[in-house]
C-alpha positions as CSV (number, residue, x, y, z in Angstrom):
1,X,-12.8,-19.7,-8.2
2,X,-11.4,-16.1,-7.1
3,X,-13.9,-15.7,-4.5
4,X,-13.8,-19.5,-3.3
5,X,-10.0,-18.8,-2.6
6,X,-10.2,-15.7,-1.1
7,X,-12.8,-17.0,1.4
8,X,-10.6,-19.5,1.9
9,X,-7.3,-17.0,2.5
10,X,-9.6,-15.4,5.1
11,X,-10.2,-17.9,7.8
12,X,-5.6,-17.7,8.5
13,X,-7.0,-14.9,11.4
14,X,-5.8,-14.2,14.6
15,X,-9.3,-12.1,15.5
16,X,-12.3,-11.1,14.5
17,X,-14.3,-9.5,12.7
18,X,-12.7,-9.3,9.4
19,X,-8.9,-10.4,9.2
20,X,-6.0,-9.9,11.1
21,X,-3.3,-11.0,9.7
22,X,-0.1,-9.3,10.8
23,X,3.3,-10.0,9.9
24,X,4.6,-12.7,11.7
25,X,2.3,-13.9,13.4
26,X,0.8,-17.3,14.1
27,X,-2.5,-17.2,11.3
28,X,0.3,-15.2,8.9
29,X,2.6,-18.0,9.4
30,X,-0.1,-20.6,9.1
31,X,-1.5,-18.8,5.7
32,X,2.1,-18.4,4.0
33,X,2.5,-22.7,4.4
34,X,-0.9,-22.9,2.9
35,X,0.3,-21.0,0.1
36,X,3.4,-22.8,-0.3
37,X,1.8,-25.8,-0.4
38,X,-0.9,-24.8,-3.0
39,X,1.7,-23.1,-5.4
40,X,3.4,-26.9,-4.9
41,X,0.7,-28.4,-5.8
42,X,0.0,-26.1,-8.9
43,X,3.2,-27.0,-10.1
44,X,5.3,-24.4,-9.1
45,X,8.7,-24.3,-7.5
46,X,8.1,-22.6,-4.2
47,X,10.7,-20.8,-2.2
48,X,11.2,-18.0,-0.1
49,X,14.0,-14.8,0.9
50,X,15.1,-13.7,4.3
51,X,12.4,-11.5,5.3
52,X,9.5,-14.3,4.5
53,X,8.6,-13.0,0.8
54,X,7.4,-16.2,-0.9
55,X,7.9,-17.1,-4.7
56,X,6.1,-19.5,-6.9
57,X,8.3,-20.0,-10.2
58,X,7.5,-21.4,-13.9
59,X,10.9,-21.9,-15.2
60,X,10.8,-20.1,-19.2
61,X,13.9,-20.5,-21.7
62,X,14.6,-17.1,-20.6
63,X,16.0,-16.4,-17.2
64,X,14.4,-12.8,-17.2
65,X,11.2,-12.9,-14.8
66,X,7.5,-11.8,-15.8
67,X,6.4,-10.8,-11.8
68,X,3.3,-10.7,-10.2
69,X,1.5,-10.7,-7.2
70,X,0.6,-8.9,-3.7
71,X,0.8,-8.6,-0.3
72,X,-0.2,-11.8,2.8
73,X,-0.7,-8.9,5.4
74,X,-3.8,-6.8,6.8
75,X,-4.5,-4.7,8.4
76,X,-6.1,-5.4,12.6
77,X,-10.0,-6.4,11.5
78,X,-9.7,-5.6,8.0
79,X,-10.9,-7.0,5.1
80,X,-10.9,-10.4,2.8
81,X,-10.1,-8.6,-0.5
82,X,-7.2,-6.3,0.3
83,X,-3.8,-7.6,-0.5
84,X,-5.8,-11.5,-0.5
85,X,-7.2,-10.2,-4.0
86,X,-4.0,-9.3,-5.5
87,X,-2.4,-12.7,-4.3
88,X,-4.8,-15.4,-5.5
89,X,-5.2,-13.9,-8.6
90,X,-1.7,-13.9,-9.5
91,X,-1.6,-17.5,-8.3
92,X,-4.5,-18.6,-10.6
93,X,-3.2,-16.5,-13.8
94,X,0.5,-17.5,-13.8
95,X,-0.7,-21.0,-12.9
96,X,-3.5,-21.0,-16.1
97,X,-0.8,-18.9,-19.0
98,X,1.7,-22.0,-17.5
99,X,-1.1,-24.3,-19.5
100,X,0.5,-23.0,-22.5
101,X,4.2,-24.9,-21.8
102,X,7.4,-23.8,-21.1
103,X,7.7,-19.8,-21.5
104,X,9.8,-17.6,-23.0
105,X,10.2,-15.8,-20.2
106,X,9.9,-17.2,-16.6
107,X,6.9,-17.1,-15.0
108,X,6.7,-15.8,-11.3
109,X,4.8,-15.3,-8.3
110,X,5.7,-13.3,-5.3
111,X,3.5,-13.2,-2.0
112,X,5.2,-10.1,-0.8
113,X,5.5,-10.7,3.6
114,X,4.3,-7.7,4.2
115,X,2.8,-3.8,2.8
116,X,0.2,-2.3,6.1
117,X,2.9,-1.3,8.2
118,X,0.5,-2.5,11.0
119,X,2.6,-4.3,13.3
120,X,5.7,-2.6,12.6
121,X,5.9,1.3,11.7
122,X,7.6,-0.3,8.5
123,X,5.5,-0.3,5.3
124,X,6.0,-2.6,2.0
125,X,8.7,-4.7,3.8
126,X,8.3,-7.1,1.4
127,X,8.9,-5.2,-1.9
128,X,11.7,-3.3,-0.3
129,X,13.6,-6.1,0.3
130,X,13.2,-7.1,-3.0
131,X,14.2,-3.9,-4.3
132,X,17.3,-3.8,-2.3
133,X,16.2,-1.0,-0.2
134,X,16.6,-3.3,3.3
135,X,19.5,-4.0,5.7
136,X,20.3,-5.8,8.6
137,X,19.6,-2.5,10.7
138,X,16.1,-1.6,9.8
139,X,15.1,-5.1,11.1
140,X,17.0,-5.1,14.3
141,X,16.2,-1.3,15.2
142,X,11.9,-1.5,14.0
143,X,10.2,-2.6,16.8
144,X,6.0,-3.1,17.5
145,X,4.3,-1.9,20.3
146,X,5.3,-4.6,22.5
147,X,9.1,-3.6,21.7
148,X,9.4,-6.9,19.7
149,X,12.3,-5.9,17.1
150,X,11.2,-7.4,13.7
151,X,14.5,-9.3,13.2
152,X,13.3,-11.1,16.6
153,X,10.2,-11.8,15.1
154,X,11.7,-12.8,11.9
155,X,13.2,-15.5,13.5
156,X,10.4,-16.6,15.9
157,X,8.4,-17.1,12.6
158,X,11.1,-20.1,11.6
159,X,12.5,-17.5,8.9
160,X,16.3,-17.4,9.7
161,X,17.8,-16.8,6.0
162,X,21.1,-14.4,5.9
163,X,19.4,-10.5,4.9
164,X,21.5,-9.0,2.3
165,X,20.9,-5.7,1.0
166,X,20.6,-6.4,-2.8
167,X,18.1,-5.1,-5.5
168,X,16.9,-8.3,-7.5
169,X,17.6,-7.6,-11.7
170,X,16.6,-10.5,-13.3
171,X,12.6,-9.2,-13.0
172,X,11.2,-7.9,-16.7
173,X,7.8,-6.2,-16.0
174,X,5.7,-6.6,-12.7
175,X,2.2,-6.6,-12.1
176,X,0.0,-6.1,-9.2
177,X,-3.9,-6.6,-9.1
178,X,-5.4,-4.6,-6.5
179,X,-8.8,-3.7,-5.1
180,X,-9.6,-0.1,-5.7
181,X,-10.1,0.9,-1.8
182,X,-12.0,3.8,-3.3
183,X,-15.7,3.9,-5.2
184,X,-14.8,5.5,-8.6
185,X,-15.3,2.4,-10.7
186,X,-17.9,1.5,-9.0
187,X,-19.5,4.6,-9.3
188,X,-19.0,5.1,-12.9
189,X,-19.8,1.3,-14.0
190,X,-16.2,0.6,-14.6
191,X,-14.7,-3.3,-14.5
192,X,-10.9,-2.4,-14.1
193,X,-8.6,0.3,-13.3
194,X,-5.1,0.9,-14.9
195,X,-3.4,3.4,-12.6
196,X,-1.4,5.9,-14.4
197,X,0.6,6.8,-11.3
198,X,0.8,5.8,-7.6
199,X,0.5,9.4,-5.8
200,X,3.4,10.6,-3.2
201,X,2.6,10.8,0.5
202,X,4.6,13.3,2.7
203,X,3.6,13.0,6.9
204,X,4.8,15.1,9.1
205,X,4.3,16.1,13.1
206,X,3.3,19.5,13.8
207,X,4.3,20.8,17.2
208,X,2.4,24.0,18.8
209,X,3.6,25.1,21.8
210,X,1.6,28.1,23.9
211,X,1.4,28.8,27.3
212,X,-0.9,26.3,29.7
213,X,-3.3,28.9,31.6
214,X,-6.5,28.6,34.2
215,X,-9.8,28.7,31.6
216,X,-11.9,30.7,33.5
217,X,-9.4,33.5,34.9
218,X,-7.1,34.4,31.8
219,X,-9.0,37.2,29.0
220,X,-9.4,35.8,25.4
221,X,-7.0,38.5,24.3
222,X,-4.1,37.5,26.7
223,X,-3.9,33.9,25.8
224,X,-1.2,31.8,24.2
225,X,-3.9,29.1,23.5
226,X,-1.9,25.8,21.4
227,X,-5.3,24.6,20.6
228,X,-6.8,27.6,19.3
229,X,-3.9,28.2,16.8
230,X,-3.6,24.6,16.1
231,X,-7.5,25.0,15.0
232,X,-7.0,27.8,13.0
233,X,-3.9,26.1,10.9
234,X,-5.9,23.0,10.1
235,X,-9.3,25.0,9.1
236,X,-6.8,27.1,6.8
237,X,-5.2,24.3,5.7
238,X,-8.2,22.0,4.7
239,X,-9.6,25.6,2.7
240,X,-6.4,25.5,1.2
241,X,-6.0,21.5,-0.1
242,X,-10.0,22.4,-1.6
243,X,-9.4,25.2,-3.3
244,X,-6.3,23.3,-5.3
245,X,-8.9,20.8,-5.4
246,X,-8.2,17.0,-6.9
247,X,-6.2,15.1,-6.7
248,X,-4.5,16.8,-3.7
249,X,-5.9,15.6,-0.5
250,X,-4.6,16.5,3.2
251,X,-5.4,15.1,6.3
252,X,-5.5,15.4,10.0
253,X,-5.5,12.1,11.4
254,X,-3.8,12.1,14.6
255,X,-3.7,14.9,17.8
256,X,-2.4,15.0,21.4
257,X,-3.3,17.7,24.0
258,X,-1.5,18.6,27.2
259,X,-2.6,18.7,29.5
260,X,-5.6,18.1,27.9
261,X,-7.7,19.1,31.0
262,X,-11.2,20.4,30.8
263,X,-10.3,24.1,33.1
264,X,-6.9,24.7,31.5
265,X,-5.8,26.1,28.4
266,X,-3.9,23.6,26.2
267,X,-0.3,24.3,26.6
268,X,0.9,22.5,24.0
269,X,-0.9,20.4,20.7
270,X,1.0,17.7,18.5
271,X,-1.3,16.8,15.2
272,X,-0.1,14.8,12.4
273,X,-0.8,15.8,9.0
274,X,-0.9,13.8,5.5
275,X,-0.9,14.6,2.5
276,X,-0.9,12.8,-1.6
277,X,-0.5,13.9,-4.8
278,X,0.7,12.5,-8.3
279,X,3.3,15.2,-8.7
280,X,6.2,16.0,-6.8
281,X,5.8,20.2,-7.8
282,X,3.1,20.1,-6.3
283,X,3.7,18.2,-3.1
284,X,6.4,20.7,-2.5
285,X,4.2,23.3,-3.4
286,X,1.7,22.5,-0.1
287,X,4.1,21.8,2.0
288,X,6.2,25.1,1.6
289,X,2.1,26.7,2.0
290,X,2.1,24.8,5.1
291,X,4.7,25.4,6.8
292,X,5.1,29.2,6.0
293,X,1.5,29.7,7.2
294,X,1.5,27.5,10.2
295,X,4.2,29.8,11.1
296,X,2.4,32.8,10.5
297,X,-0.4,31.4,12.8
298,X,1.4,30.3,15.4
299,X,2.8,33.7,15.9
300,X,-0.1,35.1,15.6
301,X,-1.3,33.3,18.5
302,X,1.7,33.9,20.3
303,X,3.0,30.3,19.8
304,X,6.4,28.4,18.5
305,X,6.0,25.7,16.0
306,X,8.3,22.9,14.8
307,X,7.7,20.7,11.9
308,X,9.1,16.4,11.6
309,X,9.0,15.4,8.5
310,X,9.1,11.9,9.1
311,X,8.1,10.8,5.5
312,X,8.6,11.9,2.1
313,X,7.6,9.1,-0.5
314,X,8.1,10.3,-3.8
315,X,5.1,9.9,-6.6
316,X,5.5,7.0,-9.2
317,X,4.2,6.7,-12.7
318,X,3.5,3.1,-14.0
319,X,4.9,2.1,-17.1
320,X,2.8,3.5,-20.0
321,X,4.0,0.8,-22.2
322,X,2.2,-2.0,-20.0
323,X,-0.9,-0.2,-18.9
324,X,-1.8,0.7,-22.7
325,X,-1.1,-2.8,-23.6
326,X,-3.7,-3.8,-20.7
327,X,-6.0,-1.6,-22.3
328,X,-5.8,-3.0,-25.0
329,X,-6.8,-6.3,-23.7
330,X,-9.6,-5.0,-22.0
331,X,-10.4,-3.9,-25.3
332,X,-10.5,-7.3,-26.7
333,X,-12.4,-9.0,-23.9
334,X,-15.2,-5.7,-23.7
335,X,-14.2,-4.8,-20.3
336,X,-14.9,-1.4,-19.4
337,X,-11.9,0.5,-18.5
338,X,-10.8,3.9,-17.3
339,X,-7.4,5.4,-16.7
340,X,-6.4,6.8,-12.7
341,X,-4.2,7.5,-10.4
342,X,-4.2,5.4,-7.0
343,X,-4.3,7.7,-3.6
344,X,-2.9,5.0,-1.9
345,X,0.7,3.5,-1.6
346,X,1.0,-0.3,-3.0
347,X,4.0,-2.5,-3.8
348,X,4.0,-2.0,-7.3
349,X,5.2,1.9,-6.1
350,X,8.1,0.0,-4.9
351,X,9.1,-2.0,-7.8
352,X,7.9,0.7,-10.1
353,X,11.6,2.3,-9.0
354,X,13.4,-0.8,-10.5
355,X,11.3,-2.3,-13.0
356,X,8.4,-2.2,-15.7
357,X,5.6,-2.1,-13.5
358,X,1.9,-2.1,-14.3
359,X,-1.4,-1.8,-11.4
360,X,-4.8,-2.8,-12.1
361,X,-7.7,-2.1,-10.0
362,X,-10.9,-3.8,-9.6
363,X,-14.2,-1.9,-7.9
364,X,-14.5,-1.9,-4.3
365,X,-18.3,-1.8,-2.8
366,X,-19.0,1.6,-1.5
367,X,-15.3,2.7,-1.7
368,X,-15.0,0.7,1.5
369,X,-12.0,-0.9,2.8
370,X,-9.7,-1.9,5.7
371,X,-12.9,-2.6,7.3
372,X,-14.6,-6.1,7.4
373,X,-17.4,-4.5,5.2
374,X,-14.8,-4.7,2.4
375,X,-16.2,-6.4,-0.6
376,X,-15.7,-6.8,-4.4
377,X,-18.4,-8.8,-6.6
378,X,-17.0,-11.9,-8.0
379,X,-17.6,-11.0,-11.7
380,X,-15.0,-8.4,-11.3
381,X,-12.5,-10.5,-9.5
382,X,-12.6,-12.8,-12.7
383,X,-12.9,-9.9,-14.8
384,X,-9.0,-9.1,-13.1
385,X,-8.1,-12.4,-13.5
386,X,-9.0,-12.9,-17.0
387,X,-7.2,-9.5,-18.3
388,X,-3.9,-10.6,-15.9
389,X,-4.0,-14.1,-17.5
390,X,-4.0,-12.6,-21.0
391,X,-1.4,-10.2,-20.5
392,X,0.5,-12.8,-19.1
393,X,0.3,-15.1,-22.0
394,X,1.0,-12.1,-23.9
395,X,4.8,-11.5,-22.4
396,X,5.4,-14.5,-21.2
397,X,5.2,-16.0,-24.7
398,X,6.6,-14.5,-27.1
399,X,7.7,-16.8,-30.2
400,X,5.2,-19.3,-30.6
401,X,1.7,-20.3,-30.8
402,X,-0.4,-20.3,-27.4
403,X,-3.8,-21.6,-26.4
404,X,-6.7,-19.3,-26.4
């Protein structure tokens, strides 16, 4: 069933191969309806909040909210499974505990609008705004590449609603099933993965500015070359990030050159760096390393340096209470299960800041993803879905007896 629905979620695309499915747009737009209208269908009562989030609600005697679900974005040319996974599965589980009757507490879906940040330099949209963390201003000032603000966008999507700036508190625990978008489970034979803690990110821009100089005229020792130190502080930085080894990684995913000529030396290099770990000590840690020996090498090289912090995402642990109660349950159903930490940033980081919040991995093939290669075997999908729909039943119904 997870995999017939996931296929299914895959064909709302504006290109191929893989999805592409950015906020928005005309197969996002189509794909959120389809939703709608199959959480309608299941039962639910569908509606949706200013920036497009969609909710599908099982009214319980208690007002207080058991949450779950994912993201309706991807990534250009991703994959099926990303975010998709995460969705259907939240749809299927609330939709089978609601077999039990009325809840104690409610029952809840949310299809968060959007987590990539592909379209707009904006990630998790969605959970922000649920969180209370977005204003009129970040959607009139975030714009795409084709200078298309967001709020335009909102509104040429048919979603008009009144933003206000409030953090939802009616939500009890949240829980997000996610793919793994790593090989560790798969490598070690495991069928889930509860996530102990979402790491923090901090990227900044790194500006090296040397003197631009003919190639062939100007001696080795009389250069101010931005290349050459820029080289040297990311080979010393990579040495560094392995010899604190796991689970610090950094990386160098982005670099411009000027003039970035074949005969002159570069006058000037801007690279991006990135990099996660589960504690915040230690974040600060590499980046005071970093900057205090990129300076040292730029002046070694006779070169300035300025650093842009541009974002600084603080780590978050998942609430131990729920992730040892879903170990439990994989106890009880024989799933094999480890504990982890997830390198990459999710929703539940989000609502991790406001609420109980639990994450739950299932293997990815190869550790690939955001690629249409992106796969996960369909005995682990419904090995997700089975431990979501038990722990589900478990706090959604609290006083009385519940089908098994």
């Amino acid at each position: 069933m997870m995999q017939t629905q996931i296929d299914w979620l895959s064909t709302y695309t504006d290109d191929t191969p893989g999805v592409t499915r950015l906020l928005y747009s005309r197969s996002w737009c189509e794909a959120r309806s389809a939703l709608m209208d199959w959480m309608t269908a299941l039962g639910m009562h569908v509606y949706e909040d200013a920036v497009g989030n969609v909710f599908g609600r099982v009214e319980g005697r208690s007002p207080e909210v058991i949450l779950t679900g994912s993201h309706l974005d991807s990534v250009a040319h991703g994959g099926r499974f990303d975010g998709a996974a995460g969705v259907i599965a939240s749809i299927l589980s609330v939709a089978r505990a609601a077999e039990n009757g009325t809840p104690d507490y409610t029952l809840e879906v949310v299809v968060f609008c959007e987590e990539e940040g592909s379209r707009f330099p904006y990630a998790c949209l969605g959970s922000h705004y649920v969180a209370g963390n977005v204003g009129p201003d970040v959607l009139e000032k975030t714009v795409d590449a084709d200078g298309i603000s967001m709020e335009k966008a909102r509104k040429t999507a048919g979603i008009t609603g009144h933003i206000e700036q409030n953090a939802r508190t009616d939500i009890r625990r949240f829980m997000e099933l996610h793919i793994e978008q790593g090989g560790i489970l798969e490598h070690e034979g495991c069928a889930v993965g509860l996530v102990e803690s979402i790491v923090g990110q901090r990227r900044m821009y790194i500006d090296v500015t040397g003197t631009a100089n003919h190639a062939g005229t100007t001696p080795m020792d009389l250069r101010s070359d931005a290349m050459e130190a820029s080289a040297s502080m990311m080979s010393r930085m990579a040495a560094e990030a392995r010899r604190r080894g796991a689970p610090l990684t950094a990386t160098v995913g982005e670099m411009q050159v000027s003039p970035n000529t074949v005969n002159v030396i570069p006058g000037h290099v801007r690279f991006s760096l990135d990099f996660r770990h589960p504690e915040e000590e230690a974040l600060a840690s590499f980046q005071e390393w970093v900057e205090q020996t990129f300076s040292d090498t730029a002046a070694h090289y006779g070169a300035s340096i300025s650093f842009d912090v541009f974002m600084k995402e603080a780590p978050t642990p998942m609430d131990h209470v729920m992730t040892g109660e879903l170990e439990s349950f994989c106890q009880n159903e024989q799933l094999s299960c480890r504990r982890m930490h997830s390198g990459a940033g999710h929703d539940a980081q989000v609502l991790g800041r406001i609420t109980a919040t639990a994450l739950l991995f299932v293997p990815s093939w190869e550790g690939i993803s955001h690629s249409p290669e992106e796969y996960t075997e369909p005995e682990a999908l419904e090995a997700g879905l089975t431990l979501m729909t038990n722990a589900l039943i478990s706090w959604a119904y609290t006083t009385k007896e519940v089908l098994t």
